[in-house]
C-alpha positions, 0 to 999 in steps of 0.5 A: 447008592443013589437018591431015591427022591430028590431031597436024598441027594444033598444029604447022600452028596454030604455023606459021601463027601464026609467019608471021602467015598469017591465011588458013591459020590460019583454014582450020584451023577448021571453018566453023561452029567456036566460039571462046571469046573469054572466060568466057561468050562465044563467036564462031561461023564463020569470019566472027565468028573471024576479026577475033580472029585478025587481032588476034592477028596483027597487026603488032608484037603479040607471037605466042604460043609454043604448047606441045601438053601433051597430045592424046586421040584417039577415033575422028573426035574429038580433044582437044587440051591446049596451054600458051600463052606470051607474052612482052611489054613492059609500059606501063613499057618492063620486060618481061613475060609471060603464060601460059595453057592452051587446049583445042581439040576437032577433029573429022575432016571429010568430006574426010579433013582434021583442023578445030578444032570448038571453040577455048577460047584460055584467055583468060578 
């Protein structure tokens, strides 16, 4: 499934991460899209993105809560703001939490569906 107009892709982003749904959260993504790992990194198709969204995913970790801050629209170009939250427990059992902001540019495809082009989670 993907997003139909660009502000369908942070709610189906959120969706699939909640349900930890790999396959369709990765079909957000354009198959030559770049992922930023970390400051000065970057991960290319769906083949190098794939293994941090796994990771992301994965049994038991904590999933991100994901607040779309703010989305500009130009023509086949969107850009999109969101404020990442993650709640955590830390190595002595206290709980913590770590916060972030992501920029995601999506760009609408041939087929008329909206796909993450470029993906910077903040991480770094």
């Amino acid at each position: 499934m993907a997003a139909t107009e660009p502000k369908d892709s942070h709610a189906l982003f959120s969706r699939f991460t909640e349900e930890r749904n790999l396959e369709d959260l990765l079909e957000l993504y354009d198959a030559e899209a770049v992922y930023v790992p970390a400051k000065g990194q970057r991960l290319s198709g769906h083949a190098q993105i794939r293994p941090m969204l796994e990771a992301m995913l994965a049994p038991g970790n904590p999933l991100p809560r994901l607040e779309l801050v703010d989305l500009i629209v130009r023509g086949d170009v969107a850009l999109e703001r969101t404020r990442w939250i993650l709640d955590f427990e830390g190595a002595d059992g206290e709980p913590g939490q770590a916060s972030g902001d992501s920029t995601v540019v999506l760009g609408k495809q041939d087929d008329g569906c909206w796909r993450i082009l470029i993906d910077d989670p903040g991480l770094g």
